[in-house]
C-alpha positions in Angstrom: 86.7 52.4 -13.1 85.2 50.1 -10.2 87.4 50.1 -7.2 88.7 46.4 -7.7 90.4 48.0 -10.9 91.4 51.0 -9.4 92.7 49.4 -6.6 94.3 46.4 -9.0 95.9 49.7 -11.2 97.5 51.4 -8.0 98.9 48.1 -7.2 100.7 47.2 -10.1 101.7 51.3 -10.7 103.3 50.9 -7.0 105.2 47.5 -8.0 107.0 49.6 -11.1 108.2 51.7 -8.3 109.5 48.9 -6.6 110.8 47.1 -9.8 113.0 50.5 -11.1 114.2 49.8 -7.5 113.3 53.7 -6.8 112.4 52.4 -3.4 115.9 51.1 -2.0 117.5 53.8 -4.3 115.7 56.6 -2.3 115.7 54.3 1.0 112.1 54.4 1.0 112.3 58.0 1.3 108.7 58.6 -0.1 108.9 62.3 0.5 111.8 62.8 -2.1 110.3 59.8 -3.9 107.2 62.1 -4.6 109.4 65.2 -5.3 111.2 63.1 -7.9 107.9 62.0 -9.7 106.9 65.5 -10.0 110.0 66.3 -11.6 109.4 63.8 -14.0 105.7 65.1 -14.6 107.4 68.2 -15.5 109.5 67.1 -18.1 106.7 64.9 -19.4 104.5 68.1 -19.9 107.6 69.8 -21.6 109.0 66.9 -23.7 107.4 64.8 -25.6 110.5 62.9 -26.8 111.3 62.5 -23.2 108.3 60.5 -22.6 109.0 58.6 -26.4 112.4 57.6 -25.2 111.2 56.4 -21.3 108.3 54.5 -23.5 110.9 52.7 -25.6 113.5 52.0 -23.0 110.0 50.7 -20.1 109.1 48.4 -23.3 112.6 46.8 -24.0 112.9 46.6 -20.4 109.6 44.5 -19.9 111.1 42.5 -23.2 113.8 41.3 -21.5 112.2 40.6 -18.5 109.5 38.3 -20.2 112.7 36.6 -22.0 114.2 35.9 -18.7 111.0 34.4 -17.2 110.3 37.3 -14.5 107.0 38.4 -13.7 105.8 41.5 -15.2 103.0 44.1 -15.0 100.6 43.9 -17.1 101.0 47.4 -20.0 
């Protein structure tokens, strides 16, 4: 990956933080921020029906935001 894409990817991969609104949620706490991402590495490694469901509900997410006319991030 050259670092204009790897630099594009960490971008957009910041912005879903910001979209989920994890940022005001966790009032740009990005120590507990980072605690809860590992958490949700854990259960990624442990379930894959976790990661199923989060894939399902991201996509009909993005669906709906394409159907109201909202910017998204590219999948």
């Amino acid at each position: 990956m050259t670092r204009t894409e790897r630099t594009r990817h960490m971008i957009e991969l910041g912005g879903l933080v910001v979209k989920a609104r994890l940022v005001e949620l966790f009032d740009d706490d990005r120590v507990a921020l980072y605690g809860a991402m590992l958490g949700i590495a854990e259960v990624a490694r442990e379930s894959p029906d976790a990661v199923r469901a989060w894939r399902r509900r991201g996509g009909t997410e993005f669906d709906v935001d394409a159907g109201a006319g909202k910017a998204s991030i590219s999948r």
